[in-house]
N, C-alpha and C positions, 0 to 999 in steps of 0.2 A: 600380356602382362606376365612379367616373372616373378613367381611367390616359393616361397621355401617349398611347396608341398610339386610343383613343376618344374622346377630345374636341375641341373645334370652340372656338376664343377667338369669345365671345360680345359682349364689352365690354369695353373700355379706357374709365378715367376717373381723374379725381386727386380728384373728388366723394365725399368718403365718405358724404354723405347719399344721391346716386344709388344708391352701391354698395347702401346696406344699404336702398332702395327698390326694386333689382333683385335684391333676397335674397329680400324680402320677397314677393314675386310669385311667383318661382320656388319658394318654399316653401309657399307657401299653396296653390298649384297639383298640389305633389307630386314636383317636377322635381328630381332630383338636378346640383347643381352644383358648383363649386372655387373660391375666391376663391386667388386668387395676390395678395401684398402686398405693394410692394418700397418701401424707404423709400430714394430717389434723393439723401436729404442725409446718409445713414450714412459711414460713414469706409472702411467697407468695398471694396476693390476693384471694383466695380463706382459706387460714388459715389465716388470721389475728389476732384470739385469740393470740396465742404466741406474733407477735407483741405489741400487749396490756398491755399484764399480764407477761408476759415471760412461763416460764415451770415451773413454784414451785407450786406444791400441783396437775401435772396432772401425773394422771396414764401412764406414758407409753407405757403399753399393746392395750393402743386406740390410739396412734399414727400412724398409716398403716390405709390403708384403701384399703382389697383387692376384686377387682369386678370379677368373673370368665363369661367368655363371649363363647358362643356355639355355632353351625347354632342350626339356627330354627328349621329345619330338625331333627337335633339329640336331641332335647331338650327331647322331652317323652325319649327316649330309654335310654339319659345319667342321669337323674334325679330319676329314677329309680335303678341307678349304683349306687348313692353316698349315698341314703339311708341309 
């Protein structure tokens, strides 16, 4: 099990084809991991742009915001893997 106090940020990307290309490794492998998914154009206090300005003129290929999360433990072995 992955808890804030044993994990290692693996990958940062706004790719969700990467993301779910480094799911897909890590699970065929056996490797327990976390995706964390923050959506950077929600209205929510932490995106407040959109609130602002709205969405005209943003790319929405940077709208996601995906964090892959690992134990500590596996991080050399799996970092090595996604190479």
């Amino acid at each position: 099990m992955i808890t804030v106090f044993n994990r290692k940020e693996l990958l940062i990307t706004f790719d969700m084809k990467r993301q779910a290309d480094i799911c897909e490794i890590l699970s065929s492998k056996g490797i327990d991991y976390a995706v964390k998914t923050t959506n950077l154009q929600s209205s929510a206090p932490a995106g407040v742009q959109r609130a602002r300005t709205g969405n005209y003129g943003i790319d929405q290929k940077y709208s996601y915001e995906y964090k892959i999360y690992v134990r500590k433990e596996d991080f050399d072995r799996v970092s090595s893997l996604i190479r």
